[in-house]
TIVO-2410 file (N, C-alpha, C; in nm, 3 decimals):
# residues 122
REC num residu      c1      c2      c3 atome chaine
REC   1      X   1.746  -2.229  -1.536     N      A
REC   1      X   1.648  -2.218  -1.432    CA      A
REC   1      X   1.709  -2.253  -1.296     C      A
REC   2      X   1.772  -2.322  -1.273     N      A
REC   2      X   1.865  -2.419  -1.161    CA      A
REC   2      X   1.953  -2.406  -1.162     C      A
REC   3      X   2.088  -2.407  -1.076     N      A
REC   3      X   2.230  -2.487  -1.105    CA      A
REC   3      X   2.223  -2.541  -0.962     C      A
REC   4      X   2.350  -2.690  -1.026     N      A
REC   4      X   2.408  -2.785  -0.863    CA      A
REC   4      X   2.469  -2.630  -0.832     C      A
REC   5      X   2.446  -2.695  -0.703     N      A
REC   5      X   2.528  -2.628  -0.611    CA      A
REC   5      X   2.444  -2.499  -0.516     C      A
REC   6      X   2.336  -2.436  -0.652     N      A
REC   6      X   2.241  -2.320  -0.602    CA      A
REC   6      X   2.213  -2.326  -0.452     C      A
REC   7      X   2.222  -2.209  -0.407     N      A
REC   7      X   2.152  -2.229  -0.242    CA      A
REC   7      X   2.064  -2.095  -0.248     C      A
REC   8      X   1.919  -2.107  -0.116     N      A
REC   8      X   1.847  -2.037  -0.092    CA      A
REC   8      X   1.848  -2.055   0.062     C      A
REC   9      X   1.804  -1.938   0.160     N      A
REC   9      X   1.826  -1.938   0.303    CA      A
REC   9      X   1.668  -1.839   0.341     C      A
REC  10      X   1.615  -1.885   0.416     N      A
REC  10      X   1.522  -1.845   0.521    CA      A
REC  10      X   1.497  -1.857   0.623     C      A
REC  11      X   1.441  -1.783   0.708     N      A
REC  11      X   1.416  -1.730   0.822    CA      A
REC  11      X   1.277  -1.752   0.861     C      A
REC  12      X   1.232  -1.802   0.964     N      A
REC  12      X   1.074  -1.832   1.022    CA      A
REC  12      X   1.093  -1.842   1.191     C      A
REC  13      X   0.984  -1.791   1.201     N      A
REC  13      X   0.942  -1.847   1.359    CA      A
REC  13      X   0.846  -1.898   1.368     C      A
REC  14      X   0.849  -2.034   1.416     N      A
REC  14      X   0.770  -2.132   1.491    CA      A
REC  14      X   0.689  -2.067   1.547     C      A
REC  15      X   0.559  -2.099   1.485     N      A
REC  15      X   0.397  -2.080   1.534    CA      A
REC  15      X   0.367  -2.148   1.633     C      A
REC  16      X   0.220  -2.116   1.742     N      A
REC  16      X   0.226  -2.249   1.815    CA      A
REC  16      X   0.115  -2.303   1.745     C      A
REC  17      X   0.048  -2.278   1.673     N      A
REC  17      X  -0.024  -2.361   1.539    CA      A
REC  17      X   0.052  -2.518   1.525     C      A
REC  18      X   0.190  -2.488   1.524     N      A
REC  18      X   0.309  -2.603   1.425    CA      A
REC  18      X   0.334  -2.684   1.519     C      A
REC  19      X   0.276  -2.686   1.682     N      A
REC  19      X   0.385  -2.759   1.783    CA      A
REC  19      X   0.228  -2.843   1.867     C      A
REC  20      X   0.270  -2.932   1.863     N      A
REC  20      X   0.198  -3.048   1.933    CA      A
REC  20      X   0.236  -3.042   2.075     C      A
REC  21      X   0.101  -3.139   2.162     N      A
REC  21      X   0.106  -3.152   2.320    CA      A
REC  21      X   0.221  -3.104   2.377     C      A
REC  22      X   0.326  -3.196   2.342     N      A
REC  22      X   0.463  -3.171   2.408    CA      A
REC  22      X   0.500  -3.024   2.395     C      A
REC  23      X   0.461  -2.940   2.282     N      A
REC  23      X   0.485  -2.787   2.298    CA      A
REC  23      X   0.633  -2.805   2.188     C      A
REC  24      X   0.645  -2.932   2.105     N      A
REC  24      X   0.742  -2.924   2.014    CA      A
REC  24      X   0.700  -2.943   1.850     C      A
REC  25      X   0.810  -2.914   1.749     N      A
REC  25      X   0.749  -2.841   1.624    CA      A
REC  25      X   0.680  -3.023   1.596     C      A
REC  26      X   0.545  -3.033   1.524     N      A
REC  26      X   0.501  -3.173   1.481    CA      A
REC  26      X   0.581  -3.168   1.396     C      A
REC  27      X   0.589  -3.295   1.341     N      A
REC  27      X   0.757  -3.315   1.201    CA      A
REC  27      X   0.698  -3.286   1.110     C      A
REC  28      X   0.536  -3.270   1.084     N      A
REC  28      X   0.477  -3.231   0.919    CA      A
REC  28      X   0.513  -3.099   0.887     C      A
REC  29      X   0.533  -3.038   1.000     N      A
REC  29      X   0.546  -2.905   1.036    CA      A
REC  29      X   0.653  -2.837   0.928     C      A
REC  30      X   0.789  -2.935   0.980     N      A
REC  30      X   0.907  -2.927   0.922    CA      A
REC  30      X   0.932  -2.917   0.763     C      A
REC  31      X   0.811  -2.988   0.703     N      A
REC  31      X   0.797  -2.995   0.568    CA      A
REC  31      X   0.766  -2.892   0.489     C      A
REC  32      X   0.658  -2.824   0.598     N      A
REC  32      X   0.567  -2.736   0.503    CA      A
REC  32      X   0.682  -2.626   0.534     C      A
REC  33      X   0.796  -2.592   0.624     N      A
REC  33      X   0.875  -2.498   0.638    CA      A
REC  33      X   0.944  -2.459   0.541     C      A
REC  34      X   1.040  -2.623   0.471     N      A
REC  34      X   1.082  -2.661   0.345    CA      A
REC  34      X   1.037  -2.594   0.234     C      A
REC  35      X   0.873  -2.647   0.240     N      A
REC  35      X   0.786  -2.604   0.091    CA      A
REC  35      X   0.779  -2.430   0.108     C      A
REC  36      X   0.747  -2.381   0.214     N      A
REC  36      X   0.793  -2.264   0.228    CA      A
REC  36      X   0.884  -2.204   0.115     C      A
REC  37      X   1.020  -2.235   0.229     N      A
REC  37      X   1.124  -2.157   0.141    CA      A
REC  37      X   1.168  -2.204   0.011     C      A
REC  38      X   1.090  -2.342  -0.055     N      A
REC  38      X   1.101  -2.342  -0.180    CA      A
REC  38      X   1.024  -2.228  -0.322     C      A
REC  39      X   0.906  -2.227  -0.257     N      A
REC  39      X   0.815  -2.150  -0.314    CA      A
REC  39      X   0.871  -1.980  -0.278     C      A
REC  40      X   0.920  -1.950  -0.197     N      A
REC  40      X   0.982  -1.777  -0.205    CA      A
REC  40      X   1.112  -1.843  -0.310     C      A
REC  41      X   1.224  -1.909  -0.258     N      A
REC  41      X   1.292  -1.918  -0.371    CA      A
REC  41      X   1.272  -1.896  -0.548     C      A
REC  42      X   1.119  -1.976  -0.573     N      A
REC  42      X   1.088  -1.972  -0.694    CA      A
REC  42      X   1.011  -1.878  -0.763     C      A
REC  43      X   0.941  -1.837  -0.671     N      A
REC  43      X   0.892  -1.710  -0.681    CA      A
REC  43      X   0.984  -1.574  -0.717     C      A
REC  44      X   1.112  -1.564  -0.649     N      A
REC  44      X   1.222  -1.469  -0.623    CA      A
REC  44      X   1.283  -1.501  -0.777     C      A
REC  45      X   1.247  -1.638  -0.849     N      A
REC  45      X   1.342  -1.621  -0.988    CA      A
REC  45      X   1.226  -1.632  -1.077     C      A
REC  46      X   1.128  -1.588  -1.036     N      A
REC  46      X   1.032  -1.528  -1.148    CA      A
REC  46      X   0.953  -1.679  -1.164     C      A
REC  47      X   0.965  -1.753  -1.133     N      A
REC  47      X   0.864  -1.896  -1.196    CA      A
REC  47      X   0.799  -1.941  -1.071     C      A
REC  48      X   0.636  -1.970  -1.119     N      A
REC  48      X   0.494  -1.961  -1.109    CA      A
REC  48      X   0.518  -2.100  -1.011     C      A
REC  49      X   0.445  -2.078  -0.915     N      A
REC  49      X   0.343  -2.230  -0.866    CA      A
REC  49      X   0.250  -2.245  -0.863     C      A
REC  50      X   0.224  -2.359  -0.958     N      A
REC  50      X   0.077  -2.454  -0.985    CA      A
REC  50      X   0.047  -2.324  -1.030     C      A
REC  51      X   0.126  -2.272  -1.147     N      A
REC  51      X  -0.006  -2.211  -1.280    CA      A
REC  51      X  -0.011  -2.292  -1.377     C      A
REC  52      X  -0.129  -2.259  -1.484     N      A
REC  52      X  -0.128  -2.303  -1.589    CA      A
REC  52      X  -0.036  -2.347  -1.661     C      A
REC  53      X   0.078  -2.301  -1.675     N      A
REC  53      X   0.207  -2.403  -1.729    CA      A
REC  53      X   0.283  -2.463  -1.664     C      A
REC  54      X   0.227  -2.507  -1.539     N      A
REC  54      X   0.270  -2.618  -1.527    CA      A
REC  54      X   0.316  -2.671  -1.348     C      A
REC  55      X   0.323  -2.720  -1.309     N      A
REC  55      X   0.321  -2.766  -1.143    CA      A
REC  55      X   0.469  -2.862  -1.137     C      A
REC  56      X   0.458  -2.841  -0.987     N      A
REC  56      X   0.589  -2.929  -0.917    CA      A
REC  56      X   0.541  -3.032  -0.769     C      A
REC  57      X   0.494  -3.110  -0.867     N      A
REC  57      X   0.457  -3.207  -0.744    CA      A
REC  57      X   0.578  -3.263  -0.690     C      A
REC  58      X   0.575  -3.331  -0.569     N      A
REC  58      X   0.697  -3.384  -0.482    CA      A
REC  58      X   0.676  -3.496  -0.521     C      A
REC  59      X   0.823  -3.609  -0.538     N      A
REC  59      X   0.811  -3.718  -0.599    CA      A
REC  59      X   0.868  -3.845  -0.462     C      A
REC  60      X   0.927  -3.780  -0.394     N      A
REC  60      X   0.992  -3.832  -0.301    CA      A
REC  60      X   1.072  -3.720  -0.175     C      A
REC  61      X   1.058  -3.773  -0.062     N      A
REC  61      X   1.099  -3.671   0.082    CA      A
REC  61      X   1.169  -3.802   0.142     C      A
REC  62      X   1.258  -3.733   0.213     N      A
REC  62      X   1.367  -3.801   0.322    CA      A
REC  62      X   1.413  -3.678   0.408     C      A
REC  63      X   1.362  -3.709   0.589     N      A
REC  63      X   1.394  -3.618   0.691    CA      A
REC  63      X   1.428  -3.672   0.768     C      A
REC  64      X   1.531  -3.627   0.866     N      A
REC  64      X   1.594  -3.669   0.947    CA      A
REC  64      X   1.588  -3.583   1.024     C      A
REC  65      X   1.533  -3.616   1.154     N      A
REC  65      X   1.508  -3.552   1.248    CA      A
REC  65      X   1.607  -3.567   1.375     C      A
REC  66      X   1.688  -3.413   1.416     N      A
REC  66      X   1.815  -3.399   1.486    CA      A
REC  66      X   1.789  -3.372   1.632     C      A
REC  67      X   1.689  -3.240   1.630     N      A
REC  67      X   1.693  -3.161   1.796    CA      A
REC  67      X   1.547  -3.106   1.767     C      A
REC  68      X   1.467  -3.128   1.864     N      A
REC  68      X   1.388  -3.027   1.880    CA      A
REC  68      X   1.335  -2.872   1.820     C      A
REC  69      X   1.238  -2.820   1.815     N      A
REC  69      X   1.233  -2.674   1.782    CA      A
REC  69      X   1.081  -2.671   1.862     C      A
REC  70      X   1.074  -2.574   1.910     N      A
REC  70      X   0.975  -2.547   1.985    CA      A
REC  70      X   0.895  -2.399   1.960     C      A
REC  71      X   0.772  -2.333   2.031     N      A
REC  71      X   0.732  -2.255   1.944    CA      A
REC  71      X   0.791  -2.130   2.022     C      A
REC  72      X   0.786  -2.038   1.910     N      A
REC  72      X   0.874  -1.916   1.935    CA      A
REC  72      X   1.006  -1.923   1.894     C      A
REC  73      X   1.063  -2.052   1.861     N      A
REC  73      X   1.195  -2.071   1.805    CA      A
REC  73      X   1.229  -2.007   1.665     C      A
REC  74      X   1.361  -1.927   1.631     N      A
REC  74      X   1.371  -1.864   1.512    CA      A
REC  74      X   1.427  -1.995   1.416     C      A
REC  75      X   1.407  -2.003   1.337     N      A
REC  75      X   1.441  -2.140   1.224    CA      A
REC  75      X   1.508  -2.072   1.114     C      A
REC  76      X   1.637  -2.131   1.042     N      A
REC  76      X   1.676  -2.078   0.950    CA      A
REC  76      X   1.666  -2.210   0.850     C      A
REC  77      X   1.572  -2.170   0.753     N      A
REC  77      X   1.579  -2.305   0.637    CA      A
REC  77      X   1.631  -2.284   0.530     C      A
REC  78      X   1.745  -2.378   0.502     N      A
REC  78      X   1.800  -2.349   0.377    CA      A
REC  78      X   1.810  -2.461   0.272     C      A
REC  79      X   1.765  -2.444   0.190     N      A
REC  79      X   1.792  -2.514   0.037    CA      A
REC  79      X   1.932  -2.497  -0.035     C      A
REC  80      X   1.963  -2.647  -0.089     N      A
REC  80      X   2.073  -2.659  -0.177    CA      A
REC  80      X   2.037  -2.739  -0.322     C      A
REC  81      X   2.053  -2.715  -0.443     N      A
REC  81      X   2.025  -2.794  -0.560    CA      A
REC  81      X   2.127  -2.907  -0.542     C      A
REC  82      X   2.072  -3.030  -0.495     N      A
REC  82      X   2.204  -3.145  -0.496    CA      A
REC  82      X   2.196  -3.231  -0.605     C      A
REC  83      X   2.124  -3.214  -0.711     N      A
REC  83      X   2.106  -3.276  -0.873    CA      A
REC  83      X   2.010  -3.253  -0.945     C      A
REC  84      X   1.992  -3.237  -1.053     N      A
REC  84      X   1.876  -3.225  -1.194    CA      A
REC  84      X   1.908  -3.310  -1.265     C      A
REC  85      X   1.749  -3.339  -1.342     N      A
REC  85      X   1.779  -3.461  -1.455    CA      A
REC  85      X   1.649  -3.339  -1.556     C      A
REC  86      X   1.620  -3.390  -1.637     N      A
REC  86      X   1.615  -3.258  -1.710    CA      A
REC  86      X   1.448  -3.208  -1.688     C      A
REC  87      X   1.367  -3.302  -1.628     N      A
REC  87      X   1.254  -3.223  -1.563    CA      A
REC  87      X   1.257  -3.244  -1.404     C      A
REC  88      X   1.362  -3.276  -1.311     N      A
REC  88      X   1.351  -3.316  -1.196    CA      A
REC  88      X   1.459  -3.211  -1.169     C      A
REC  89      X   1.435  -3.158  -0.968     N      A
REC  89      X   1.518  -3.116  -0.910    CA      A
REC  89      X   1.544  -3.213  -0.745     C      A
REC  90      X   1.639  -3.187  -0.715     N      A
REC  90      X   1.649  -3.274  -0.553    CA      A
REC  90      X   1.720  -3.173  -0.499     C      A
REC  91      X   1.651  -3.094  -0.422     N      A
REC  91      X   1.684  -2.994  -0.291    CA      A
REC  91      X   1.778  -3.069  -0.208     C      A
REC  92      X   1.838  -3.020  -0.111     N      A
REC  92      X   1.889  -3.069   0.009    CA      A
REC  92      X   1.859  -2.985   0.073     C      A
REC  93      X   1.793  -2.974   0.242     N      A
REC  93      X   1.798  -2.893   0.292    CA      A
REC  93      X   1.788  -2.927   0.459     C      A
REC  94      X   1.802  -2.805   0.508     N      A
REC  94      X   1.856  -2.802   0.673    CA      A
REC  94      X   1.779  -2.729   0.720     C      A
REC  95      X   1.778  -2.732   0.833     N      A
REC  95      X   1.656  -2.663   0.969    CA      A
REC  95      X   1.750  -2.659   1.037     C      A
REC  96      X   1.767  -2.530   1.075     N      A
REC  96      X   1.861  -2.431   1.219    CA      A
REC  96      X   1.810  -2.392   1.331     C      A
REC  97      X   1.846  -2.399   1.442     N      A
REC  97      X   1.830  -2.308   1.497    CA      A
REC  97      X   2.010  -2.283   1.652     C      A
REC  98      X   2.020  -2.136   1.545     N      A
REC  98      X   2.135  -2.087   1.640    CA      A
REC  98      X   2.242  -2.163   1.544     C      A
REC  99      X   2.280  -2.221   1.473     N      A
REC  99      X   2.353  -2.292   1.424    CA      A
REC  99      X   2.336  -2.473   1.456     C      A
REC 100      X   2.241  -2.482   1.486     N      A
REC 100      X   2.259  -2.581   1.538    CA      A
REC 100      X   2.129  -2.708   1.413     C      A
REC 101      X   2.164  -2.841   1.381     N      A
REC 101      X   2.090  -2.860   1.256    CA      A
REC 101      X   1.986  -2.967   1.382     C      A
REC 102      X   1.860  -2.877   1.357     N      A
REC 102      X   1.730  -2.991   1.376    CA      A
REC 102      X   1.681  -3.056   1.285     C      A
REC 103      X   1.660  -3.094   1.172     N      A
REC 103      X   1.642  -3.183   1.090    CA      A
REC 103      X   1.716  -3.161   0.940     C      A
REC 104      X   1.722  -3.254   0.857     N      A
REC 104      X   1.784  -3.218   0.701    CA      A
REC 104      X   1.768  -3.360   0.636     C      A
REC 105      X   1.754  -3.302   0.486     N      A
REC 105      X   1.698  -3.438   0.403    CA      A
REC 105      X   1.696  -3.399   0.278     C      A
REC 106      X   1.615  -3.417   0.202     N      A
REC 106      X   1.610  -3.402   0.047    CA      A
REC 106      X   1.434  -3.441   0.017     C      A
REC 107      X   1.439  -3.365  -0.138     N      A
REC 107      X   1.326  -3.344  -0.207    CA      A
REC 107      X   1.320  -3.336  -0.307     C      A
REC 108      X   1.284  -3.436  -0.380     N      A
REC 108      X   1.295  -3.401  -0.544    CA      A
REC 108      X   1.149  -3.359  -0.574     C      A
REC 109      X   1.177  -3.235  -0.690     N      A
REC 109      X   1.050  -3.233  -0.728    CA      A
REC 109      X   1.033  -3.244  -0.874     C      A
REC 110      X   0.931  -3.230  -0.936     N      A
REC 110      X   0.916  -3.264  -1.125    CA      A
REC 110      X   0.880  -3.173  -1.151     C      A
REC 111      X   0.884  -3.093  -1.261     N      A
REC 111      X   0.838  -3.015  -1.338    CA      A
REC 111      X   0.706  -3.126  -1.433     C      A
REC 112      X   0.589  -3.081  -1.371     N      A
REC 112      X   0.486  -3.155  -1.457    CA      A
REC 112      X   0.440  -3.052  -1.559     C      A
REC 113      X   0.376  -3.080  -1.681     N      A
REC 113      X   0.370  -2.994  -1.775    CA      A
REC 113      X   0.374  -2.849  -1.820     C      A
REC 114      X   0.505  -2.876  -1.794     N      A
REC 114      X   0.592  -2.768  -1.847    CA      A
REC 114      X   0.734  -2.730  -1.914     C      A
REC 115      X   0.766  -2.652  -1.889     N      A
REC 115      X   0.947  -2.673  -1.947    CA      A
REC 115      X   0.981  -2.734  -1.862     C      A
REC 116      X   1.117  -2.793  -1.940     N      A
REC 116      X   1.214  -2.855  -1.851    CA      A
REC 116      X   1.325  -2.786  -1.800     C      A
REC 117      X   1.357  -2.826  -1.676     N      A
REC 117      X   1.458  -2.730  -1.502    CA      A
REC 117      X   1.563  -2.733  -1.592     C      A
REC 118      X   1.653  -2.780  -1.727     N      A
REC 118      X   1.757  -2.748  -1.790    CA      A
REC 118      X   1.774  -2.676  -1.880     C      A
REC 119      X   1.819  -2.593  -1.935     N      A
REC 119      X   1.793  -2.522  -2.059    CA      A
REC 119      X   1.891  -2.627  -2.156     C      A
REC 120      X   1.802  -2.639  -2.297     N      A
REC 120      X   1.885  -2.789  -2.383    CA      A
REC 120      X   1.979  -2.748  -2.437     C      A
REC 121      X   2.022  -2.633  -2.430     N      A
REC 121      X   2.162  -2.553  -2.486    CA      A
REC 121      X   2.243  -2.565  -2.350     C      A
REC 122      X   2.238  -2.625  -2.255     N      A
REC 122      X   2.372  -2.614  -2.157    CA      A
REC 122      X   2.435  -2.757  -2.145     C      A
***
């Protein structure tokens, strides 16, 4: 289902929905960008969110917030698998823009009742 190392990359532009007074992205913002490109990722390898067999609640988040993004800004978010334990994954991931990193952190999530992110033959 997974491997270390896996990467996924997306592309968004900043709504002004996402950007507070100052006219910059709010940091919750940044999250749901994350959950974003997790959910096309998982979607793209064929497995369901929050169906009947089974959900991926978040167990823990860590963001670090670098530069600014403001609205109209193009964002490139990318995911990395930086470990599995045999129902857990921990993303790593980055927020671009131009090359440049506005925030990055990690996310583990669980496989709640369902299979487990390892296959027991590897």
């Amino acid at each position: 289902m997974f491997s270390a190392g896996e990467q996924y990359c997306m592309l968004r532009r900043v709504n002004f929905a996402d950007t507070d007074m100052s006219g910059r992205v709010h940091f919750t913002a940044l999250l749901r960008y994350v959950e974003e490109a997790e959910h096309e990722w998982l979607r793209g390898k064929g497995i369901a969110v929050g169906s009947k067999n089974g959900d991926w609640p978040r167990v823990h988040v860590d963001c670090d917030y670098r530069a600014p993004l403001a609205f109209g800004d193009d964002v490139e978010v990318s995911l990395v698998v930086g470990g599995m334990g045999r129902t857990s994954v921990r993303y790593d991931f980055a927020l671009k823009k131009n090359g440049v990193v506005c925030a990055e952190g990690g996310m583990v999530i669980v496989r709640a009742g369902g299979l487990a992110v390892v296959d027991a033959a590897e």
